[in-house]
Residue, then its C-alpha position, 0 to 999 in steps of 0.5 A: x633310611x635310619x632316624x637318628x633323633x626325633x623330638x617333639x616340638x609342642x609349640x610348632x605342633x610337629x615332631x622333628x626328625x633327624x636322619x644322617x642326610x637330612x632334617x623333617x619336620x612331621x606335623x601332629x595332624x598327620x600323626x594318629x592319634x594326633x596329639x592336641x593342645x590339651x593332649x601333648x606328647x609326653x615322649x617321643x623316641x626312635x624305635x629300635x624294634x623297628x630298626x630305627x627306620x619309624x619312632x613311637x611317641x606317648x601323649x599325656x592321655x596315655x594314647x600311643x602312636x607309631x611313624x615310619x620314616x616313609x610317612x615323614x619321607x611322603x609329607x616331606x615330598x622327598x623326591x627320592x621317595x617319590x621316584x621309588x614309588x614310582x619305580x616300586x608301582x611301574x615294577x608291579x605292572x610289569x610283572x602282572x604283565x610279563x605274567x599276562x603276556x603271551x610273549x615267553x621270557x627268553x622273547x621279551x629278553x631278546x626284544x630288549x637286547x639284555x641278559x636273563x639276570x638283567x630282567x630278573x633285576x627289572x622284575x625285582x620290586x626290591x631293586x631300587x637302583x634301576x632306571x625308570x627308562x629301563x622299565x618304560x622300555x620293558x614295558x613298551x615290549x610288553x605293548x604298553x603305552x606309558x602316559x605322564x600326567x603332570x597336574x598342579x596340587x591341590x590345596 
């Protein structure tokens, strides 16, 4: 996801970022070093050597700091972000599994009804685009049991 603008917003105490979908705001708290009423920021920019994808900001002290746009995409509770966390972090199990598991490939693949390429794909932990049902089910093969924990946030 590439940042279009940011701006630093010195009364509100957050940067605002501006992607092509949507607009966050990134309080300085979160920002290290997090800029103060006697160090504001001077200049905040989009970060080309990034590829657009983070931005650098300058406060009054000189300090320097650097966002990624997955910081402001977690404090912002996107919920995109946060399924690709979950598909990223259930993808690594799984290949520290099929690595463990005295099952060959060609046995799990039978026991999922699918191709070699459509596990691969599974395995990839690049590969966004599949679903959560998909790997919950490779991973039952792979004689897991999944738990959810659904719990309220804390302050």
């Amino acid at each position: 996801m590439r940042i279009r603008t940011v701006t630093a917003n010195n009364r509100k105490k957050a940067f605002e970022v501006r992607t092509a979908s949507n607009t966050w705001t990134f309080p300085y708290a979160l920002a290290d070093p997090a800029p103060s009423s006697g160090d504001l920021v001077t200049d905040a920019h989009v970060d080309e050597e990034l590829g657009r994808e983070g931005f650098s900001y300058r406060l009054s002290s000189g300090a320097e700091g650097t966002i990624h746009i997955d910081q402001v995409r977690e404090s912002n509770q996107d919920p995109a972000y946060l399924r690709d966390l979950l598909v990223y972090e259930l993808t690594l199990k799984a290949q520290r599994l099929v690595e463990e598991s005295p099952l060959s490939k060609r046995e799990i693949i039978r026991r999922l009804g699918t191709s070699p390429a459509q596990l691969y794909r599974l395995l990839d932990q690049t590969n966004y685009r599949k679903s959560i049902d998909r790997l919950l089910e490779l991973l039952q093969v792979l004689g897991c049991e999944v738990e959810v924990l659904v719990k309220a946030k804390s302050a």
